[in-house]
C-alpha positions in Angstrom: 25.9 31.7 1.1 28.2 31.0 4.5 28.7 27.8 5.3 27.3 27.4 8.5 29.9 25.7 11.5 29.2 21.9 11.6 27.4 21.4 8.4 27.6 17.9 7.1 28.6 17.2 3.5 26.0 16.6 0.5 25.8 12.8 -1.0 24.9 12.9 -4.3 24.5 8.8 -5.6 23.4 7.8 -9.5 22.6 5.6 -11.5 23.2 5.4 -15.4 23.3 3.6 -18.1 24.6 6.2 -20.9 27.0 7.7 -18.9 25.0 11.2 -18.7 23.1 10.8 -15.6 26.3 10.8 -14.3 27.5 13.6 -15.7 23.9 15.4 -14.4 25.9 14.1 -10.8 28.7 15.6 -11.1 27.6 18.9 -12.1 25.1 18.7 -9.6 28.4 17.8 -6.4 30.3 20.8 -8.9 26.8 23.3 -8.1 27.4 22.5 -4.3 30.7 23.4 -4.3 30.6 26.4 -5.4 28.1 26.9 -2.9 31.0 26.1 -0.1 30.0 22.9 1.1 31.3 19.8 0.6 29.8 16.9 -1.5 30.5 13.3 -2.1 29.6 11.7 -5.4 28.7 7.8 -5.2 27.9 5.5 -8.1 24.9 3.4 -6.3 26.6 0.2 -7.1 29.1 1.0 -4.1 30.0 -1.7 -2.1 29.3 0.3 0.9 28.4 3.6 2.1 28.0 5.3 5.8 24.6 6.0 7.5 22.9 8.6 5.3 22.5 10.4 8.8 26.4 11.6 8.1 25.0 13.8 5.1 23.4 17.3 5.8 20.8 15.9 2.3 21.0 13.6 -0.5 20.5 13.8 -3.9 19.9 10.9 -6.0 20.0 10.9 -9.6 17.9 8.0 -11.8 18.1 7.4 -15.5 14.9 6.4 -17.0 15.1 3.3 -19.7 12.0 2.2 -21.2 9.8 3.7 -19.0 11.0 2.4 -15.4 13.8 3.8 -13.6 17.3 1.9 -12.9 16.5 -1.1 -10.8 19.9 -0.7 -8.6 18.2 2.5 -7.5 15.1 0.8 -6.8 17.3 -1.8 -4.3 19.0 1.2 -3.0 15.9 3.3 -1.7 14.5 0.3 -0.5 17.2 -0.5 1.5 17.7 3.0 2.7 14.4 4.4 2.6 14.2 4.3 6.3 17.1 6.9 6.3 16.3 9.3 3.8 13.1 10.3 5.4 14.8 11.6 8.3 16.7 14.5 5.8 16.2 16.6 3.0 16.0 14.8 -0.2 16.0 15.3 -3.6 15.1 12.9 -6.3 16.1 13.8 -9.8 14.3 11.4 -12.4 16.6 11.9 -15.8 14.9 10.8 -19.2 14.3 11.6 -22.9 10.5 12.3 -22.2 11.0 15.2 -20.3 12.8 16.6 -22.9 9.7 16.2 -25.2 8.1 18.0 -22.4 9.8 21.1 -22.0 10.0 21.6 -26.0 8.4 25.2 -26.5 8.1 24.4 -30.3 5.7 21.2 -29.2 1.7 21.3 -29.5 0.5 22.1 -25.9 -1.5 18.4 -25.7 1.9 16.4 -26.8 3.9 18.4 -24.2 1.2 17.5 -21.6 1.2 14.3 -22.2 4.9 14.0 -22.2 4.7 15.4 -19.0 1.8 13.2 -17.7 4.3 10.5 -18.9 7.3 11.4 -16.7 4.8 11.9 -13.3 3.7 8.3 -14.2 7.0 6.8 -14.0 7.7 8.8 -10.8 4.6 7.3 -9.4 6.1 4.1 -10.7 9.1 4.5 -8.5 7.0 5.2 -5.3 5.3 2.5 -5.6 8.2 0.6 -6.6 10.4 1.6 -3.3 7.8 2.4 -0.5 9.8 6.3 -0.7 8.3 9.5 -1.6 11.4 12.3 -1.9 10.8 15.4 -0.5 11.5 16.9 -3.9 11.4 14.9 -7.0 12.2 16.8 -10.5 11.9 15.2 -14.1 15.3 16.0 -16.0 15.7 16.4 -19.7 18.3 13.9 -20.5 20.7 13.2 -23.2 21.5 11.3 -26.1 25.3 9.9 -26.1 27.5 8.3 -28.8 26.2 5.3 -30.6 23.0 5.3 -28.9 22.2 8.8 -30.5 22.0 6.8 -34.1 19.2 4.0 -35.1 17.3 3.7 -32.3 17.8 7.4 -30.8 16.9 8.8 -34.3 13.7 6.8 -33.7 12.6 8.2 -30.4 13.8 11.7 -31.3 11.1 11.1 -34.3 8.3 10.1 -31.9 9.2 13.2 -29.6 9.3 15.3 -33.1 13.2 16.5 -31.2 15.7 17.3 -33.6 18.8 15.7 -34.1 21.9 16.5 -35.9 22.8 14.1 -39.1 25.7 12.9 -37.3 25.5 13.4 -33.8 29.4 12.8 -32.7 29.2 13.1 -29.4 25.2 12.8 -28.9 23.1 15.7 -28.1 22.0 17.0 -24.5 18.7 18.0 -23.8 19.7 18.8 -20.4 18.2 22.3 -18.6 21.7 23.1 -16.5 20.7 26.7 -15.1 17.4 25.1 -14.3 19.3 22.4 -12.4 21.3 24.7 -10.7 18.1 26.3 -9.2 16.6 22.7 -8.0 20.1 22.4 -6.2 20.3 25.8 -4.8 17.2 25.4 -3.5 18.1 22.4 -1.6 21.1 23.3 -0.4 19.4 26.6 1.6 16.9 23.7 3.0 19.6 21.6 4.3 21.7 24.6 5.6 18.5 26.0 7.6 17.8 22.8 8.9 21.4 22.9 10.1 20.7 25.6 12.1 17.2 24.8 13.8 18.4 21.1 14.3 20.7 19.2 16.8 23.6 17.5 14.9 22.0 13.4 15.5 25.1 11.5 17.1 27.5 10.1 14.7 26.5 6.6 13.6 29.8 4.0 14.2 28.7 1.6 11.5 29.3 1.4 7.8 26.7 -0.2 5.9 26.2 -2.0 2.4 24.5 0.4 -0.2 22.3 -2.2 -0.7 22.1 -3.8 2.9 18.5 -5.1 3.5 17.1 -4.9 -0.3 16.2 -8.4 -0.4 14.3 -8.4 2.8 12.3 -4.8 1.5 8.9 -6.1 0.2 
């Protein structure tokens, strides 16, 4: 794929708790280099980051933790939402239930209900931030060091997943050529929409990441 004259780079922001949505990040800013274009990986915690209008798309990548999704992602798309509808987007919504749900060896009702699981807590995040991404994908996530022990061992059992005796360094559930597909895909959006679309005029500002999150409803 050329890289087209002009084209903006990617932003790709998470959140995590574990440490292995970030790691989904990093592959994911990796995938788009390779593609040729450049990519800038954020933690969402930033104390400030540029009108997303300087990015050709974003990606965001959520961990999911009990069922609801990072809350300083939450503040983020509220505060930004405004700004991502106005470019490709893709939302990738990382958890332990998705896992469950792409589990071949799984009875088809507990793999549909897995899945009916993770389109809840997408709806959740809606809801949640007033934002619907243009592309929103449930990722199979990971479980890392200690947390991989008593109470990994336990959700493993009620997703019937297995888990090594002593999982060293945690075990990934995580679908990597699948995720490389999701990003290709958006990366031929954003470089189409590069060529049918006037480049907007470079903002001057540099906001907070979280600028206007207390005033969102």
């Amino acid at each position: 794929m050329q890289r087209p004259e002009r084209m903006r780079p990617f932003l790709v922001v998470h959140s995590t708790r574990s440490g292995h949505t970030r790691r989904i990040a990093e592959h994911v800013a990796d995938r788009i280099r390779t593609l040729a274009h450049e990519a800038q990986l954020q933690d969402v915690r930033t104390e400030a980051l540029p009108p997303l209008t300087r990015y050709s798309a974003v990606i965001l990548a959520a961990g999911v933790h009990l069922g609801h999704h990072d809350q300083k992602m939450v503040r983020f798309v509220r505060a930004r939402r405004n700004e991502l509808t106005q470019l490709p987007t893709l939302f990738l919504s990382v958890s332990l239930t998705e896992a469950a749900a792409e589990d071949l060896h799984r009875p088809d009702d507990e793999r549909v209900e897995a899945r009916r699981a993770t389109r809840k807590v997408l709806d959740d995040f809606a809801l949640e931030t007033g934002w619907l991404p243009e592309h929103a994908v449930p990722i199979a996530g990971a479980l890392t060091g200690s947390a991989s022990r008593p109470v990994g061992r336990m959700l493993l059992g009620l997703f019937h997943l297995d888990l090594p005796e002593e999982p060293a360094r945690g075990v990934v559930f995580t679908d990597w050529i699948a995720l490389n597909a999701v990003v290709d895909d958006l990366v031929r959006e954003a470089v189409e929409q590069n060529r049918t679309v006037p480049p907007a005029p470079e903002p001057a500002a540099v906001r907070s990441a979280v600028e206007g999150a207390v005033l969102a409803p």
